[in-house]
MARTORLO-725201 format. One record per residue (C-alpha): x, y, z; residue in one letter; residue number from 1. Coordinates in steps of 0.1 Angstrom, whole numbers, m for minus. Layout:
BEGIN
+-------+-------+-------+------+-----+
!    xx !    yy !    zz ! type ! seq !
+-------+-------+-------+------+-----+
!     X !     Y !     Z !    A ! NUM !
...
+-------+-------+-------+------+-----+
# end
This chain:
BEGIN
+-------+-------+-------+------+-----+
!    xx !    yy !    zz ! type ! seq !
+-------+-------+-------+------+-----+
!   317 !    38 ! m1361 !    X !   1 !
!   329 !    65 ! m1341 !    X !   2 !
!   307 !    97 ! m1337 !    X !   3 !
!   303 !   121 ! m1364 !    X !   4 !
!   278 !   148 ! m1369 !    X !   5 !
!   257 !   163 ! m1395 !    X !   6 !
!   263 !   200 ! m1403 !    X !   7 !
!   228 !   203 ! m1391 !    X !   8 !
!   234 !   185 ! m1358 !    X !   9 !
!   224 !   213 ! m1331 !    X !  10 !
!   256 !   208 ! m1313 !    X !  11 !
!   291 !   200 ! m1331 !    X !  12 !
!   319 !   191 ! m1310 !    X !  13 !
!   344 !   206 ! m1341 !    X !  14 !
!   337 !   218 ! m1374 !    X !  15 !
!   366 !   215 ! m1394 !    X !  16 !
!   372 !   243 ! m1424 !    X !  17 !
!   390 !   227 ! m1454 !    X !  18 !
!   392 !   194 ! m1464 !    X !  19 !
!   427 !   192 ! m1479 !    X !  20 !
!   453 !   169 ! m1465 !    X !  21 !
!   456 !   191 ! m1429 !    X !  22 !
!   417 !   189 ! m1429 !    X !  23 !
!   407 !   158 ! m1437 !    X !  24 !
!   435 !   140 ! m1412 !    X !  25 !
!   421 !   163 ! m1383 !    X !  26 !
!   387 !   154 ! m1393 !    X !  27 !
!   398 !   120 ! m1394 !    X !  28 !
!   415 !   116 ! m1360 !    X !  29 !
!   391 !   132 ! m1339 !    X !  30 !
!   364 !   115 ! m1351 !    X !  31 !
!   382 !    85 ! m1340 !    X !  32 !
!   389 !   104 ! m1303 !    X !  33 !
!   349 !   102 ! m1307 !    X !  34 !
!   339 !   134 ! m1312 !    X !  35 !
!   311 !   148 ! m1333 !    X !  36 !
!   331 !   164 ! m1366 !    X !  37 !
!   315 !   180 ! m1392 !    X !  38 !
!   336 !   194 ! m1422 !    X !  39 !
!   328 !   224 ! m1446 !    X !  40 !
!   350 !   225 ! m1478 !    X !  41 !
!   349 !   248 ! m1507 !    X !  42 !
!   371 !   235 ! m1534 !    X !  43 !
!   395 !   258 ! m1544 !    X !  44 !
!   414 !   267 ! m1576 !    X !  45 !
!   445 !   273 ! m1554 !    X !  46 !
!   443 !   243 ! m1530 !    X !  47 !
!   479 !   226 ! m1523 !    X !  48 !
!   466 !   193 ! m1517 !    X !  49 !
!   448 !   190 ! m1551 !    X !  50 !
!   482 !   202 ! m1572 !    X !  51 !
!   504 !   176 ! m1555 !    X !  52 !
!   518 !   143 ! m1568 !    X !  53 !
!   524 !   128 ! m1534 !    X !  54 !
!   563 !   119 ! m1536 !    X !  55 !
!   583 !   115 ! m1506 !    X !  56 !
!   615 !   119 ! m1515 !    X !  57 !
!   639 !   117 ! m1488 !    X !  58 !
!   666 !   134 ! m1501 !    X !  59 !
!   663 !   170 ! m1522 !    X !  60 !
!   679 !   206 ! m1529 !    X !  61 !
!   711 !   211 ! m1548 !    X !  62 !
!   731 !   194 ! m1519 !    X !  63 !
!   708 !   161 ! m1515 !    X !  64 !
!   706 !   171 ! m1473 !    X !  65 !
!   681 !   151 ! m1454 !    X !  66 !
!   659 !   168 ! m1429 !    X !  67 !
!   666 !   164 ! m1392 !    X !  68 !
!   645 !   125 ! m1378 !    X !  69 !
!   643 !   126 ! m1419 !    X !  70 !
!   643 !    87 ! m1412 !    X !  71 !
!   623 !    81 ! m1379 !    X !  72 !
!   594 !   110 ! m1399 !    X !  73 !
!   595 !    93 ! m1431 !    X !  74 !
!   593 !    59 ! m1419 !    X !  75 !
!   560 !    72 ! m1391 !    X !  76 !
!   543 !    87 ! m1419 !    X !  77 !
!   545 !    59 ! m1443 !    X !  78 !
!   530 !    35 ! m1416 !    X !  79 !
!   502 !    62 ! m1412 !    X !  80 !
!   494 !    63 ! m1442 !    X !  81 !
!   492 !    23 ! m1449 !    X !  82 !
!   468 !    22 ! m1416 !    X !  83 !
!   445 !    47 ! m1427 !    X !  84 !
!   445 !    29 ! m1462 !    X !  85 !
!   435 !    m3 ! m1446 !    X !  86 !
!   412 !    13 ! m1425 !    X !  87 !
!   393 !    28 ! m1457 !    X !  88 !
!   403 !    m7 ! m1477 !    X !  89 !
!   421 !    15 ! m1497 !    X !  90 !
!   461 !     9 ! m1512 !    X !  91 !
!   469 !    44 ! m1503 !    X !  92 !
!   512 !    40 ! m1503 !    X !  93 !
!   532 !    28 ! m1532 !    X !  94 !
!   570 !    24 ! m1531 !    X !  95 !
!   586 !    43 ! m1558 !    X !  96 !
!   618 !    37 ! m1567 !    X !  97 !
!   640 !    75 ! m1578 !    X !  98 !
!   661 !    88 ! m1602 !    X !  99 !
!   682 !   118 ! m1595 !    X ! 100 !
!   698 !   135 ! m1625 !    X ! 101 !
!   724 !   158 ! m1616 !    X ! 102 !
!   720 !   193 ! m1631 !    X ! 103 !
!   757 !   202 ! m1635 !    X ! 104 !
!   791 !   195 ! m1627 !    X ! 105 !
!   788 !   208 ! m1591 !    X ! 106 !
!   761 !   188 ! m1586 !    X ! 107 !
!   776 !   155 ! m1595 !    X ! 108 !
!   804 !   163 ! m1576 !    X ! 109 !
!   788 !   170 ! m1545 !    X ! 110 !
!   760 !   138 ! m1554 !    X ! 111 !
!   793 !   116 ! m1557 !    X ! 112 !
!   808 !   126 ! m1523 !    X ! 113 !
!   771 !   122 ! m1505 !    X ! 114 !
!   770 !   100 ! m1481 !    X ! 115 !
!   737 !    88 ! m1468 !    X ! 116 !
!   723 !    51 ! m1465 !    X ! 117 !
!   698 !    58 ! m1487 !    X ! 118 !
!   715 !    69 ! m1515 !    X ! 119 !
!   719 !    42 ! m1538 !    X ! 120 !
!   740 !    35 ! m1567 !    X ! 121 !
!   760 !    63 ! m1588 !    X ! 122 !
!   744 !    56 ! m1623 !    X ! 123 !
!   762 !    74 ! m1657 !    X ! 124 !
!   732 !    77 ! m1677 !    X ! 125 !
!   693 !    85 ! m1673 !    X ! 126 !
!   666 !    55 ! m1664 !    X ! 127 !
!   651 !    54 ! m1698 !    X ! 128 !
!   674 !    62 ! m1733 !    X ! 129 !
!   648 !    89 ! m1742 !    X ! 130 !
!   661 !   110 ! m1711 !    X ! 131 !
!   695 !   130 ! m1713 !    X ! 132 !
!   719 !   128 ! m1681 !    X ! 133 !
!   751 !   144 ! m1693 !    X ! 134 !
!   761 !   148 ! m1654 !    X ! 135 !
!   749 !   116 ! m1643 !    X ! 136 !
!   724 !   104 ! m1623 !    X ! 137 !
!   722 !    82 ! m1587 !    X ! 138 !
!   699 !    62 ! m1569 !    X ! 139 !
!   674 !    76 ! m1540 !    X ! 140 !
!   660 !    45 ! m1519 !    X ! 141 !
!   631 !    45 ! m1500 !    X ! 142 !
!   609 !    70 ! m1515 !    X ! 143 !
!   572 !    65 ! m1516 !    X ! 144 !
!   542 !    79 ! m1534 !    X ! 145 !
!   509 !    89 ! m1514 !    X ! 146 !
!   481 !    85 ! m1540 !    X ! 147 !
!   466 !   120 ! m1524 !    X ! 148 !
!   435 !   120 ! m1545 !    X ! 149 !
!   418 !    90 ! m1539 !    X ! 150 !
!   421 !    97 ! m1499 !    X ! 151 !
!   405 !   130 ! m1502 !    X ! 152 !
!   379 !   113 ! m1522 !    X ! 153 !
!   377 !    86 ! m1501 !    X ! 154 !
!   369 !   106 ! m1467 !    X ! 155 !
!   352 !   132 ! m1488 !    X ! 156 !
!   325 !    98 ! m1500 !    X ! 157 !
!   324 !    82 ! m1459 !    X ! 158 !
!   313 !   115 ! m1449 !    X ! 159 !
!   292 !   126 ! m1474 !    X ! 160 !
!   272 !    94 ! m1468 !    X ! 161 !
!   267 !   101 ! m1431 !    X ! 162 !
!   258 !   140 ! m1440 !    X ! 163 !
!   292 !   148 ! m1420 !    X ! 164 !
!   302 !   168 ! m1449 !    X ! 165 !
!   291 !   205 ! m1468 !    X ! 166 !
!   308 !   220 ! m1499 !    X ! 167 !
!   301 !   257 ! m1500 !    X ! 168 !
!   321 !   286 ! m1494 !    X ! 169 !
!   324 !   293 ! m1454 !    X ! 170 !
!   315 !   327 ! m1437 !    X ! 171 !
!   332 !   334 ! m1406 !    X ! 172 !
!   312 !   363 ! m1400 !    X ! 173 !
!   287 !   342 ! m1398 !    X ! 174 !
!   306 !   320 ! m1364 !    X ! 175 !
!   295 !   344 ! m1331 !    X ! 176 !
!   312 !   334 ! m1298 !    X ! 177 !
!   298 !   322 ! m1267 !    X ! 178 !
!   326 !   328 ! m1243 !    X ! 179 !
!   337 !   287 ! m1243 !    X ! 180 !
!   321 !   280 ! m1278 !    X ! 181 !
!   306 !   295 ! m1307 !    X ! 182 !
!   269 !   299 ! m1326 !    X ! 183 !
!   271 !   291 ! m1364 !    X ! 184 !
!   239 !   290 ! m1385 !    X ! 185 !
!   218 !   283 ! m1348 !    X ! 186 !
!   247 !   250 ! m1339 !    X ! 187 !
!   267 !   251 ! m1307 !    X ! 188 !
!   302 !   246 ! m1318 !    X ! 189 !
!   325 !   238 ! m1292 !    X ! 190 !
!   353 !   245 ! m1316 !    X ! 191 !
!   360 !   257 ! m1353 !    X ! 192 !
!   396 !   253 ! m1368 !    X ! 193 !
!   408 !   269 ! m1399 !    X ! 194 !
!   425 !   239 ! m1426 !    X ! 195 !
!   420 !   262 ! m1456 !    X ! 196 !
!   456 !   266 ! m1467 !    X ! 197 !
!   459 !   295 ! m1490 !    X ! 198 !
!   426 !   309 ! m1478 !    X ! 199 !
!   439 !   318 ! m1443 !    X ! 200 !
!   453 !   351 ! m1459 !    X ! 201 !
!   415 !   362 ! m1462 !    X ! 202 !
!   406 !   350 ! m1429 !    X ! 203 !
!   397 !   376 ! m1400 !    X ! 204 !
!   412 !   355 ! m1373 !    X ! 205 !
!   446 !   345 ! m1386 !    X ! 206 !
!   456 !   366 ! m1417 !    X ! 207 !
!   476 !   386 ! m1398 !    X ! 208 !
!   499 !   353 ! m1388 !    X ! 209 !
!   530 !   350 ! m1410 !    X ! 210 !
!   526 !   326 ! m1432 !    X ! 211 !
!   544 !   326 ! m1466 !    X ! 212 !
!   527 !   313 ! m1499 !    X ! 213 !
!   545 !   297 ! m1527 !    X ! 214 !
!   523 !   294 ! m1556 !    X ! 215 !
!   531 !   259 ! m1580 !    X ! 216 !
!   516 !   244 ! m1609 !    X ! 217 !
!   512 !   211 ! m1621 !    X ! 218 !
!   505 !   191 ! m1652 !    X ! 219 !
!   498 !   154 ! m1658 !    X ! 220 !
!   510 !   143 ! m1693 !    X ! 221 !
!   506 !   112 ! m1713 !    X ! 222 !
!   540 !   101 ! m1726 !    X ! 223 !
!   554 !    75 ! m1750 !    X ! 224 !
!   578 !    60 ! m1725 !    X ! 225 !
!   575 !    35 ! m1698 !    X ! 226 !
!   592 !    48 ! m1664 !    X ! 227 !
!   591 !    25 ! m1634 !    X ! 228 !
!   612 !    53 ! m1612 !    X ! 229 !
!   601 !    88 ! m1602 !    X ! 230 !
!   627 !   113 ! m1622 !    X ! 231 !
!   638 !   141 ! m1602 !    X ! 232 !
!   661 !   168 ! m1618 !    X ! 233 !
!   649 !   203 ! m1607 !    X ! 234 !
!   617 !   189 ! m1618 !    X ! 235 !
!   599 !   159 ! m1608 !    X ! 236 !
!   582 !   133 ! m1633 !    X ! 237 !
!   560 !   105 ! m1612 !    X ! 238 !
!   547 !    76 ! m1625 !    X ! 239 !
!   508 !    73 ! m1626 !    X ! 240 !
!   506 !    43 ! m1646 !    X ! 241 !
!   495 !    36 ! m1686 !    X ! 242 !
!   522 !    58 ! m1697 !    X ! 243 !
!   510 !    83 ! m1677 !    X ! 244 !
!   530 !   109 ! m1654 !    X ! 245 !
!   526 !   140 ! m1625 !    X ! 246 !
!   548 !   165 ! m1636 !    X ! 247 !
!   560 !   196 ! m1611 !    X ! 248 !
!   558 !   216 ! m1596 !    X ! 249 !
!   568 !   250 ! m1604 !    X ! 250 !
!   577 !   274 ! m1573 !    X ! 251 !
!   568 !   311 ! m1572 !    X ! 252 !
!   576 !   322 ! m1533 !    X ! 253 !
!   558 !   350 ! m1519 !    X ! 254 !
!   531 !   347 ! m1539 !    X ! 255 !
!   497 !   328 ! m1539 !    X ! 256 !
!   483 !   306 ! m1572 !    X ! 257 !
!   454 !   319 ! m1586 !    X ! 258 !
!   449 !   290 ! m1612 !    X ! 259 !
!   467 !   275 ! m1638 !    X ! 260 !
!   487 !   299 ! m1660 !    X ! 261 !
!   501 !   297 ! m1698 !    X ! 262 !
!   537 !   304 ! m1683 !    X ! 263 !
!   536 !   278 ! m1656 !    X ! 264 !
!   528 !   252 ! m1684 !    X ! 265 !
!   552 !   264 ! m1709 !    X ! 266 !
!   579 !   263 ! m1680 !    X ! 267 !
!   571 !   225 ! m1669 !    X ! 268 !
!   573 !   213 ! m1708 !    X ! 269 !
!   604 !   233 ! m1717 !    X ! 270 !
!   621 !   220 ! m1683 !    X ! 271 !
!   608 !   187 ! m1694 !    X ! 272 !
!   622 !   188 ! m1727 !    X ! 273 !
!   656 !   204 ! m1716 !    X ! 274 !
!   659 !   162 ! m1702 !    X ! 275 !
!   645 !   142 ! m1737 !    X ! 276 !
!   675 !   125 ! m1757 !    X ! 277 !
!   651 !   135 ! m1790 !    X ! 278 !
!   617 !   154 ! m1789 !    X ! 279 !
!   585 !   137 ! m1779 !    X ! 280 !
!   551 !   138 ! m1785 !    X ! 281 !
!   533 !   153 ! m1749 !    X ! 282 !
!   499 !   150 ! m1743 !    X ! 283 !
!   486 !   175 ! m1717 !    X ! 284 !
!   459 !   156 ! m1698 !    X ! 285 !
!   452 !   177 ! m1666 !    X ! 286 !
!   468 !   216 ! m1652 !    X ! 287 !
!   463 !   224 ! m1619 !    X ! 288 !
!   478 !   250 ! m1596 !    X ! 289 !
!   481 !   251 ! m1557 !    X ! 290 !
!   493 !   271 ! m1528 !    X ! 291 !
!   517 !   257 ! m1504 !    X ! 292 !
!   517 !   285 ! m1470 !    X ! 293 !
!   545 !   280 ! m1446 !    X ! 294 !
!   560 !   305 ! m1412 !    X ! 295 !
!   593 !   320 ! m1410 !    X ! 296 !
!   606 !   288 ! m1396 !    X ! 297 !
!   592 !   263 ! m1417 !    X ! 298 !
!   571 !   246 ! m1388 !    X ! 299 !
!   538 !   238 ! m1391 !    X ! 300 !
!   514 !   261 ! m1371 !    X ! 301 !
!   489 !   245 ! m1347 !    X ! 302 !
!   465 !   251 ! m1315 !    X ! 303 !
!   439 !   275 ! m1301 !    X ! 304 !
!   435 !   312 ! m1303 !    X ! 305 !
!   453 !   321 ! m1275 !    X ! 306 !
!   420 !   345 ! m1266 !    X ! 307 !
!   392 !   328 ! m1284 !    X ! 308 !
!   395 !   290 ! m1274 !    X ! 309 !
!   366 !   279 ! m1295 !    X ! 310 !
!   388 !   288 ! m1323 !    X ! 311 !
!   419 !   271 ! m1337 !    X ! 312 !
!   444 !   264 ! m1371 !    X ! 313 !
!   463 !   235 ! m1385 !    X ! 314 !
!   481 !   254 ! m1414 !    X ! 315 !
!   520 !   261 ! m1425 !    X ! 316 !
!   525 !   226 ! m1436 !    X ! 317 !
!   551 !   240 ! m1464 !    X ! 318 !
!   566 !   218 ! m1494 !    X ! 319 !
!   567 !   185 ! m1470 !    X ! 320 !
!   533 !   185 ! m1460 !    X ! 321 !
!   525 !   147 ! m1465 !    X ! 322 !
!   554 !   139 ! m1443 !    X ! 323 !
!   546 !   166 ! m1415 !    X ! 324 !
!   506 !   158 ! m1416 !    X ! 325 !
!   500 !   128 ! m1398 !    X ! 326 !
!   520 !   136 ! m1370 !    X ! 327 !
!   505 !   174 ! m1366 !    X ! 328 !
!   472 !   161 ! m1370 !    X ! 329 !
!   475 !   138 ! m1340 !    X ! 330 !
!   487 !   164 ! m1320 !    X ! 331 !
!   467 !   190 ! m1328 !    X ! 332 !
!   435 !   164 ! m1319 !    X ! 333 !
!   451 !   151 ! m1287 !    X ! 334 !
!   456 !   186 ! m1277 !    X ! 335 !
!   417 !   199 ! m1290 !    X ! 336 !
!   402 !   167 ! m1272 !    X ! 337 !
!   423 !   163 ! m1239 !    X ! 338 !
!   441 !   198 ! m1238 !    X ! 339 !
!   475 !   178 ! m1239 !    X ! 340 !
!   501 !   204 ! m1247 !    X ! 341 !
!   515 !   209 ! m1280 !    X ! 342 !
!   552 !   209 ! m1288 !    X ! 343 !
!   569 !   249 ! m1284 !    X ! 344 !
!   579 !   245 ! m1320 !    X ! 345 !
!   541 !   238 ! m1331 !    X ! 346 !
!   520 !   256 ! m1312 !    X ! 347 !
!   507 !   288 ! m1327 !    X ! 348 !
!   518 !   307 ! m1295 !    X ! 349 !
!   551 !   314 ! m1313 !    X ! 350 !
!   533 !   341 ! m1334 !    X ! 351 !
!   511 !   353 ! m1308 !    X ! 352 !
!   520 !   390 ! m1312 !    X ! 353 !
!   510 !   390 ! m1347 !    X ! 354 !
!   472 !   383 ! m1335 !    X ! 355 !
!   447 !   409 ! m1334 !    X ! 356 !
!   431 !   408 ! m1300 !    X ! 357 !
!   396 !   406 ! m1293 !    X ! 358 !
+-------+-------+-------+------+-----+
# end
């Protein structure tokens, strides 16, 4: 097993703050680069990872545009994940097959005149005769869901067994630097990196960096209907199995989740029902509510302080973040262990002016 280290350990090559998807897939790499990684994580109310249902769907928005490499990215990050899973004999990737239901006439017009290998078939009615597609529906190949929960819980159980992990709240007043590292609770730390999503906005270090939140909620329903395909139509149902579903996520932009609200659940049901041929009777079985923070130009934001090099950040992930994780967190390790430089577009050095200095 590659090294790991016990919060205790007097010397800690990199303590990792946050264990969401960012977190945990830092964690996970540099302990593999062999370095002594211990993780801090204070579950949060307002934690992205823990809101998400995990869909990859290659092709979204009003106009169905793929993102630039949306191919070579999705295809990378799908063979990541499947690794790690059988690294953690876990069955971390499922293909889903998806729906698209077009939401008007515009829609369906421009769906019809989409041309993309991966849109399938042009379909005139919904998957399932208790959904209502007036405009239509189509065909979305290749999309994939990344059962999110059971790898944080995984990784969260291998290092909670080898004392590599500590849920309480973290105080950076309490991290003093050493010039090349840092003292935290009497441990030399040769780095600490900020993963805590939302909670960067109350960091000292990097609140000042501008990162954009967009608060969503969640539900998970139990439904009388049997859906092999994810549904997407301005909403998105996924299948969870046992009649089961992930429904989301609701969008608020500029402004943080603070927990599950009243109007965030009426808004999913009534969407929801705006699609059923007839009503339905909904079982609410879980509400959660998460903060997705993203930069100006919708990049991820990685690297060192560009003053304090004991201190870094892997945040910015956005609305894609299982696609844009795997890839960032190699990076971010390669760069942390053997100072190999990160992309222009990546690297935190963009926003440098926004920093406080020291």
């Amino acid at each position: 097993m590659p090294s790991i280290a016990r919060p205790t350990a007097p010397v800690i090559d990199t303590l990792v703050v946050g264990q969401g998807l960012a977190g945990s897939l830092l964690a996970w790499e540099l302990e593999q680069a062999g370095q002594r990684v211990a993780v801090i994580d204070a579950p949060s109310r307002g934690a992205a990872s823990r809101a998400a249902g995990g869909l990859m769907n290659p092709l979204t928005g009003p106009r169905l545009a793929p993102l630039p490499n949306l191919q070579t990215r999705c295809e990378q990050a799908r063979a990541y994940y499947a690794r790690l899973g059988t690294r953690l004999g876990r069955a971390l990737v499922e293909p889903t097959p998806i729906r698209r239901l077009c939401r008007d006439a515009t829609e369906r017009d421009r769906a019809r005149e989409t041309h993309h290998p991966w849109r399938g078939a042009w379909q005139n009615d919904a998957p399932h005769h208790q959904l209502s597609a007036p405009f239509g529906s189509l065909d979305i190949h290749h999309g994939w869901r990344l059962n999110l929960t059971d790898l944080l819980a995984t990784l969260a159980g291998r290092w909670s067994i080898a004392n590599a992990i500590t849920t309480a709240p973290f105080d950076w007043t309490a991290v003093h630097s050493r010039g090349q590292s840092a003292r935290w609770q009497g441990h030399t730390v040769g780095c600490v990196v900020s993963c805590e999503g939302a909670a960067v906005a109350q960091n000292p270090y990097w609140r000042a960096l501008p990162l954009q939140a967009d608060g969503g909620e969640s539900l998970v329903l139990k439904l009388p209907i049997d859906l092999i395909e994810a549904v997407s139509a301005g909403f998105t149902l996924l299948p969870l199995g046992e009649q089961r579903y992930w429904l989301g996520a609701t969008h608020s932009p500029g402004h943080a989740a603070s927990g599950p609200t009243v109007a965030g659940r009426n808004a999913l049901l009534s969407a929801l029902a705006a699609r059923l041929s007839a009503p339905l009777s909904i079982e609410v079985l879980g509400h959660f509510a998460g903060t997705r923070m993203a930069p100006p130009d919708r990049e991820p934001v990685l690297g060192r302080h560009p003053k304090q090099s004991w201190l870094a950040i892997f945040n910015g992930l956005g609305s894609r973040g299982i696609l844009r994780a795997p890839d960032s967190a190699i990076q971010l390790s390669q760069h942390l262990v053997n100072d190999t430089p990160l992309p222009p577009a990546l690297d935190l050095l963009r926003y440098a002016a926004h920093l406080p200095s020291f």
